[in-house]
NUBABA-727488 format. One record per residue (C-alpha): x, y, z. Coordinates in steps of 0.05 Angstrom, whole numbers, m for minus. Each point is the difference from the previous one (the first is absolute). Layout:
N
   east  north     up
      X      Y      Z
...
END
This chain:
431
   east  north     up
      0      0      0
     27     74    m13
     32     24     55
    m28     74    m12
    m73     26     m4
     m1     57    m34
    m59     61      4
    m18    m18    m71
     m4    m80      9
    m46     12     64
    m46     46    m33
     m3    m45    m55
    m16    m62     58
    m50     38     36
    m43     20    m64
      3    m75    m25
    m19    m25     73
    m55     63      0
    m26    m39    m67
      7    m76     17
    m45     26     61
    m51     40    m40
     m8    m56    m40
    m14    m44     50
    m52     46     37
    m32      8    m64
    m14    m57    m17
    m23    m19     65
    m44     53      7
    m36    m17    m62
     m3    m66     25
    m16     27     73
    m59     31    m32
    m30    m59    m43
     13    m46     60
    m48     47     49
    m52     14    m50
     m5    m77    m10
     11    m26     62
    m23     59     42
     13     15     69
     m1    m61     26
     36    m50    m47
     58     67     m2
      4    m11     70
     10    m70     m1
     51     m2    m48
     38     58     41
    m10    m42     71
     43    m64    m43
     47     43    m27
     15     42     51
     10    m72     37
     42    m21    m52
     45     62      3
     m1     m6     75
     31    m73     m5
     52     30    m48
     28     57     51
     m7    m66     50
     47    m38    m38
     51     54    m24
     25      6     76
     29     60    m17
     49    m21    m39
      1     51    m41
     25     45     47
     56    m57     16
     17     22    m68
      7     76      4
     34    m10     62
     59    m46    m34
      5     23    m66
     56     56     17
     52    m60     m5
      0    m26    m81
     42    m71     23
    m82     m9     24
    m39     19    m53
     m4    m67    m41
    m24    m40     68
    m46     55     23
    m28    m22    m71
     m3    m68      8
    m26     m6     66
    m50     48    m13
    m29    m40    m55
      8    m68     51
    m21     28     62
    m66     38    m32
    m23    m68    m39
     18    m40     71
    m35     55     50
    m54     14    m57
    m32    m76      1
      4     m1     78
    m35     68     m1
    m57    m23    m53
     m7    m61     51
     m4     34     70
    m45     59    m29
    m53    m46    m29
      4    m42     71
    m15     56     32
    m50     39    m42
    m35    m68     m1
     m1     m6     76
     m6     82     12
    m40     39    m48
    m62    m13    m40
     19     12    m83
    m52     m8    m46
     25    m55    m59
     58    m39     44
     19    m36    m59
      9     62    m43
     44     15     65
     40    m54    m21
     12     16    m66
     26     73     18
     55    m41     48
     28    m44    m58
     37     69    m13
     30     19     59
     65    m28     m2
     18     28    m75
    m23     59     29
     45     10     56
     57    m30    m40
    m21     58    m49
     11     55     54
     63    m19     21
     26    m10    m66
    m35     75    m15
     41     21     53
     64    m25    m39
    m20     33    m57
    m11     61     19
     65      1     52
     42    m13    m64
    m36     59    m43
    m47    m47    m42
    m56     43     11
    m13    m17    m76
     m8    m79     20
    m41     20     65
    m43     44    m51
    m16    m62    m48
    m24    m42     60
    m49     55     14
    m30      6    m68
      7    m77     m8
    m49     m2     61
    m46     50    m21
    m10    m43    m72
     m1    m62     36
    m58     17     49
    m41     50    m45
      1    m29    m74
    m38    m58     18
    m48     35     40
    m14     52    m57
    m16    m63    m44
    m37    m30     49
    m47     65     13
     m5      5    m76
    m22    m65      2
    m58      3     53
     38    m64     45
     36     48     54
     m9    m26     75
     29      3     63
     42    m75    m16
     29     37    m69
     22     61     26
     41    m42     59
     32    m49    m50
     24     63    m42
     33     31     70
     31    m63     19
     34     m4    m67
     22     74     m1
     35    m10     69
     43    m62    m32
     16     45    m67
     58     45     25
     34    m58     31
     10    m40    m59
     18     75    m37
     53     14     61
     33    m69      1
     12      1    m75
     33     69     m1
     32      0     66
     31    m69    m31
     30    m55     40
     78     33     m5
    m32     54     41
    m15    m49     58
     29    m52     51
    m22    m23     69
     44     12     55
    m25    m31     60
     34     41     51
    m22     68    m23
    m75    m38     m6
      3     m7     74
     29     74     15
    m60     22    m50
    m54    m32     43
     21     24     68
      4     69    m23
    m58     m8    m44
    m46    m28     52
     23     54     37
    m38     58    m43
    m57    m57    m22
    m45     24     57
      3     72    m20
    m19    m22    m68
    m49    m48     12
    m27     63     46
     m1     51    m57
    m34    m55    m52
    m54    m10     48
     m4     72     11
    m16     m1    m81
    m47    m43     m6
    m28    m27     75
    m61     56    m13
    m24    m43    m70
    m13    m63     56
    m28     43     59
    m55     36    m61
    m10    m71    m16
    m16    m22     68
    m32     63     42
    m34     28    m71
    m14    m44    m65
     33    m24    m57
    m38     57    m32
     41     44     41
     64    m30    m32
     m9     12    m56
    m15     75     11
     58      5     33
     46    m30    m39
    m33     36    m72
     27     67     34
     70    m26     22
      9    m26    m68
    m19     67    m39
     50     32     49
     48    m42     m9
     29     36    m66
     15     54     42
     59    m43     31
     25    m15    m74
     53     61     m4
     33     m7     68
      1    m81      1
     40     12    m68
     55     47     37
     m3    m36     64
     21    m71    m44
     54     32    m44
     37     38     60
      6    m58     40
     71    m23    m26
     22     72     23
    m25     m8     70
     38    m58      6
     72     34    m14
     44     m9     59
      8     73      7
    m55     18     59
     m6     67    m22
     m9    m13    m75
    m58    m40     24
    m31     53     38
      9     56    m43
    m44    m54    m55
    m52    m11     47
     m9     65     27
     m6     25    m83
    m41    m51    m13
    m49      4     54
    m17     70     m9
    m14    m14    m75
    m38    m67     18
    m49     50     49
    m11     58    m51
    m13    m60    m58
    m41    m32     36
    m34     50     28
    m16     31    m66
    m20    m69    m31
    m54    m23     60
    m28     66      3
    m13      9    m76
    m41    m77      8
    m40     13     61
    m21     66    m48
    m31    m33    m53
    m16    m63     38
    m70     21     10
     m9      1    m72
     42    m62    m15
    m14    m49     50
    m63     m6    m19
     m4      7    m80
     53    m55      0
    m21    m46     48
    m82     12      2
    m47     31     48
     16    m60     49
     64     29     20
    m19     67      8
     11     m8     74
     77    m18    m18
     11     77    m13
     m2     12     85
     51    m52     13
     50     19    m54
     m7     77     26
     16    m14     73
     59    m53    m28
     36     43    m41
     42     39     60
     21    m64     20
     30    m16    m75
     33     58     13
     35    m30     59
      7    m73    m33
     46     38    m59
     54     13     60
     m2    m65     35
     49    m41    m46
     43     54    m17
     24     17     64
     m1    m82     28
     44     m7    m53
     53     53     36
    m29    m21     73
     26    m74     m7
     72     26    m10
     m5     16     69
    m12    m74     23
    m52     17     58
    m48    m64    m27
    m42      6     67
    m10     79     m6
    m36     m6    m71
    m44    m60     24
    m18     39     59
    m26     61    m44
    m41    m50    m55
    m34    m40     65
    m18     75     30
    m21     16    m71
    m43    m67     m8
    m21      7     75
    m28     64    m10
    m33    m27    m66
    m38    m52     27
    m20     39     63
    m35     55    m56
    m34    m55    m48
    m24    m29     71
    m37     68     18
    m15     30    m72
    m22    m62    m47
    m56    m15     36
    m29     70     m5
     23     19    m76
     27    m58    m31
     47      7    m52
      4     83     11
     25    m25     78
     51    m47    m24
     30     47    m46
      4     54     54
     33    m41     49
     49    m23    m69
     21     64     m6
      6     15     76
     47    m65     12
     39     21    m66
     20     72     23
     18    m19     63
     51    m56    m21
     23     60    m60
      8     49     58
     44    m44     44
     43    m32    m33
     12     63    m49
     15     41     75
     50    m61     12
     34      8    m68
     10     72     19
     17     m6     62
     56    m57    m10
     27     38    m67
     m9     75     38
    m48     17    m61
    m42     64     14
    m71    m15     m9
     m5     65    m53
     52    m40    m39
    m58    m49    m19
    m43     44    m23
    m11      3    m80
     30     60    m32
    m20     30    m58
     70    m30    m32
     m9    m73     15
    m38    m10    m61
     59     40    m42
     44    m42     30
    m24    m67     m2
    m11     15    m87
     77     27      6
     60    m54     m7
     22      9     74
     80    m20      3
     25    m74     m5
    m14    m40     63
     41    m57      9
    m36    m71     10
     24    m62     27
     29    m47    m50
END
């Protein structure tokens, strides 16, 4: 890999990982729409409740290694067995994950369609595999290879359902088959192009990964739950009906995310540089242009949401419009989370972060308690974007604090969009 990244190259990154994105929401919008005018509320909800399990099983099995990954990678003599053993250890901890999960959703919680339950879990251990080996790609600057895995994904899952919906035959079953086959798509896309000279399993450095790695899981597992714990509690204090609501408004908002994910992905090989204050100087840049886009981007959605919500989706999801209004500070918030975790883990304080996403998720649940069963889906989005400032707020005030950032310094200037268009100077990378 090139051992510079130069203003031009990351420009170039970040506007091909804006598109691979925008494709992707796209797509699954139109699809998003088609699904909840056939199914309607309830049969959107359902699929959400086995997704969202499925996703939850995948963050299960990852273990954080991930972050095992960021953590290493400043030493190249690792970077072919951080490869390896995150494609062995995500395929091992992903089938062990699919099995636990459906042992305890089976025992625990009351899903509509348990074997379509099933199905979804069949994927879960080429998707974790898939993250780690995201990870790699995206440490070694193949934000073009991450990029296909995305769009790869969105074809995967939406194609057939846009044949399907042309043909009159989409249902619940068909739309979970098409999402279990999208999560297994990047893997096979990430193996081939990572390719098997960029890998090797080194036992020892396995075993370091999972200690430190199971020290930052909880804080993940935490921050996941956090995500998506409200779709379950709507399910089970509210309706299905209420589900799907909710979730209609979270995915129009989510294009607002689209700009800063793409800046957050492509900087990460600079925030792993050895030099601390490089790192910090990135971060700090990039999380005042992360607020001001998406700022800009969630407010210009919850504008013409009234209007949009329901023309696209139908008169059934007019009460999604609420929801996605009281949501979008806390999308906000979400655009600054990974940013600065990815400087925070530098500092190796594992039990600090995991103390902040279990306050975060504690605070979450204690909201959707108290608010769902009076407003539904407006509730659980209020007490979203409650639980998502808060975690924002602290661990941003940690950042500062540990790197002696003023708080004014994260504000968004007027030149952080001039800047982030202008070739900044060559930043060296790791090898």
């Amino acid at each position: 890999m090139p051992g510079v990244l130069n203003g031009s190259t990351t420009l170039k990154r970040t506007v091909q990982t804006m598109a691979s994105h925008l494709v992707r929401l796209t797509l699954a919008a139109l699809t998003g729409i088609l699904i909840a005018r056939t199914l309607q509320p309830e049969g959107r909800g359902v699929y959400a409740m086995i997704a969202t399990t499925g996703g939850i099983a995948i963050v299960l099995g990852g273990l954080s290694i991930g972050r095992s990954q960021i953590a290493l990678w400043p030493d190249p003599a690792r970077h072919r067995a951080l490869t390896g053993n995150g494609l062995l250890l995500g395929l091992l901890l992903g089938v062990a994950s699919a099995l636990v999960t459906l042992a305890a959703v089976t025992a625990l919680v009351p899903v509509p369609a348990p074997h379509l339950l099933v199905v979804a879990l069949l994927a879960v251990p080429f998707g974790v595999a898939a993250v780690n080996l995201n990870g790699i790609a995206l440490l070694r600057s193949r934000s073009d290879l991450a990029n296909r895995g995305v769009v790869a994904t969105a074809l995967v899952l939406n194609l057939p359902i846009l044949v399907l919906s042309a043909a009159g035959k989409l249902t619940v079953a068909a739309v979970i088959v098409c999402w279990t086959l999208a999560i297994t798509a990047p893997f096979w896309l990430l193996l081939a192009g990572l390719g098997p000279r960029a890998m090797r399993v080194e036992a020892a450095l396995a075993r370091r990964q999972l200690a430190l790695s199971c020290r930052y899981h909880p804080g993940l597992v935490a921050f996941h739950l956090l995500l998506s714990a409200d779709v379950f509690l709507l399910g089970a204090l509210a309706s299905p009906a209420e589900v799907g609501l909710y979730t209609v408004g979270t995915a129009f908002l989510t294009f607002s995310r689209v700009p800063a994910d793409a800046v957050t992905q492509v900087v990460l090989p600079r925030q792993t540089v050895v030099d601390g204050a490089g790192a910090r100087d990135v971060t700090v840049r990039v999380l005042r242009l992360n607020l001001a886009l998406s700022a800009l981007f969630s407010g210009a959605l919850a504008a013409v949401s009234p209007v949009l919500v329901p023309l696209l989706y139908g008169a059934a999801f007019t009460g999604s419009v609420t929801p996605l209004l009281l949501l979008a500070p806390g999308m906000v918030a979400l655009s600054l989370l990974r940013p600065v975790e990815q400087y925070l883990i530098r500092l190796e304080r594992p039990a600090t972060m995991t103390v902040i996403a279990a306050g975060a998720l504690t605070l979450d649940l204690a909201l959707n308690a108290v608010l769902i069963p009076r407003w539904g889906a407006a509730g659980a989005a209020l007490a979203a974007s409650v639980s998502y400032t808060a975690m924002a707020v602290t661990e941003i005030a940690w950042f500062a604090t540990r790197t002696s950032t003023p708080l004014r310094a994260l504000l968004p200037r007027p030149s952080d969009l001039k800047a982030a268009l202008r070739p900044p100077a060559p930043i060296t990378a790791p090898p």
